[in-house]
N, C-alpha and C positions, 0 to 999 in steps of 0.2 A: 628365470621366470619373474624374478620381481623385478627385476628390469621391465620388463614389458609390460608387467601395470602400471610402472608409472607414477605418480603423484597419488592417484586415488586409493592406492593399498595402502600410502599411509597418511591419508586424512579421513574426520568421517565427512559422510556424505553431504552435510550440509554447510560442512567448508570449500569442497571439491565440487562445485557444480558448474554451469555453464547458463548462465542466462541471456535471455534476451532484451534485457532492460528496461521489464517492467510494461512489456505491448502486448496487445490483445486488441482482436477485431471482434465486435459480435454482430451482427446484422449491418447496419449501414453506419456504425460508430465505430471510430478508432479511437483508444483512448493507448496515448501513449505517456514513456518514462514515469511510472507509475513506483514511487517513492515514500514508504512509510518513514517521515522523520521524528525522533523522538524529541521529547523537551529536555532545559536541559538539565532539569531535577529526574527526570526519566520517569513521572507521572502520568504522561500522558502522552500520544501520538501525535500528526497531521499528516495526513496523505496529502503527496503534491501528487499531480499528472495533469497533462492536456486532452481534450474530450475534444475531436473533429466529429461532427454529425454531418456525413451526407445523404442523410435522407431526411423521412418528416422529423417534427416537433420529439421530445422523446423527456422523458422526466429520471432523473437520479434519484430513484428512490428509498437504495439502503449500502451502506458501506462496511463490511467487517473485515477483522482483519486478525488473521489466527497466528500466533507461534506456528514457526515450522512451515512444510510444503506442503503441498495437495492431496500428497498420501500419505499422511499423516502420525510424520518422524514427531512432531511434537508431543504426543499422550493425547490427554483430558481435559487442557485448559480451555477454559471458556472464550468463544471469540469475544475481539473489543466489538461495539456495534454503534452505525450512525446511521439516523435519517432524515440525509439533508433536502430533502425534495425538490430539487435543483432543478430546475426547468430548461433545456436546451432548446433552442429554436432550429430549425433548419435552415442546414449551410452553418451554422456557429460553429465556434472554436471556444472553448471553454478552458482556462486554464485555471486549475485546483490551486491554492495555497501563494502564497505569498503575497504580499501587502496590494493591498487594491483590490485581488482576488477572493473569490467564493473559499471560503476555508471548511476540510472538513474536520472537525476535532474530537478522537475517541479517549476517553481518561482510562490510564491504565496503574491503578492505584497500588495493583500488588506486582508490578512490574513483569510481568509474562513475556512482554517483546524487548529483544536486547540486541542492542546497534549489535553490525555487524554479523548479523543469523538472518536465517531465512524467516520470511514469513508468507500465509497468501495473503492476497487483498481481494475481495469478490465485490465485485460491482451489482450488483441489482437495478434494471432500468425497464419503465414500467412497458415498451414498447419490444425495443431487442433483448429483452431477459437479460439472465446471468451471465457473467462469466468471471472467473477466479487467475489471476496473475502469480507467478511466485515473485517478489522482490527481497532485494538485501534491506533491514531495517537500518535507514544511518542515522548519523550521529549528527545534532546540532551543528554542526564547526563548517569553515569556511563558507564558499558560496551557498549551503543548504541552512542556514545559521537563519534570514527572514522569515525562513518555511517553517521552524519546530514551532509547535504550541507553545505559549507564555508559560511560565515557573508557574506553580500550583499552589505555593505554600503549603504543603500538607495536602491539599484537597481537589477533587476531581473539578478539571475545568467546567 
């Protein structure tokens, strides 16, 4: 019998998962590869992803971002929260984080999100409303290394 569960009988759940890399469509937005990376004092987050708008105009109006998945293997912790009020035009392509780009940046001072674990990320946009992503949180290092938020010295960016 434990054969045929598998891997998942002995990991918990939030190692053993199967994602989709961080995509989510809500009305006429696709926002994909949606990437919480951490800094690399681990103070604080950045969300990368790309936002395609094929319909009207539509505004980013709040970004959070909880330990844990959508039903809610993390407890009680507080989500991180942003509101960058981002304006998309239609037809744009918007791409989140790294150098040139619109950065969004949550301080996470008592460290709740830990590379490597799940978290969600809920988009809020004033036009196609919400919609909540699961992604893995990484780590500063290699090509994700321009995306993390700057070292904090101590303190929330």
């Amino acid at each position: 019998m434990l054969l045929l569960a598998g891997c998942a009988a002995l990991n918990p759940p939030d190692v053993s998962r199967e994602h989709n890399y961080g995509d989510v469509t809500i009305g006429d937005l696709h926002v994909r590869a949606v990437r919480p990376v951490k800094a690399s004092d681990d103070r604080a987050v950045g969300v990368v992803a790309t936002i395609v708008n094929y319909g009207p105009p539509d505004v980013l109006r709040e970004v959070t971002v909880t330990a844990g998945n959508a039903n809610g293997l993390a407890g009680t912790v507080t989500p991180l929260r942003a509101e960058p009020n981002l304006s998309i035009a239609a037809g744009a392509v918007i791409r989140l984080g790294g150098p040139g780009n619109p950065r969004i940046l949550l301080p996470d001072p008592q460290r709740h999100l830990r590379a490597g674990r799940v978290a969600t990320v809920t988009l809020s946009f004033r036009v196609a409303g919400a919609a909540a992503v699961e992604a893995i949180v990484e780590e500063p290092a290699a090509y994700l290394a321009p995306f993390a938020p700057p070292r904090t010295n101590g303190r929330a960016p």
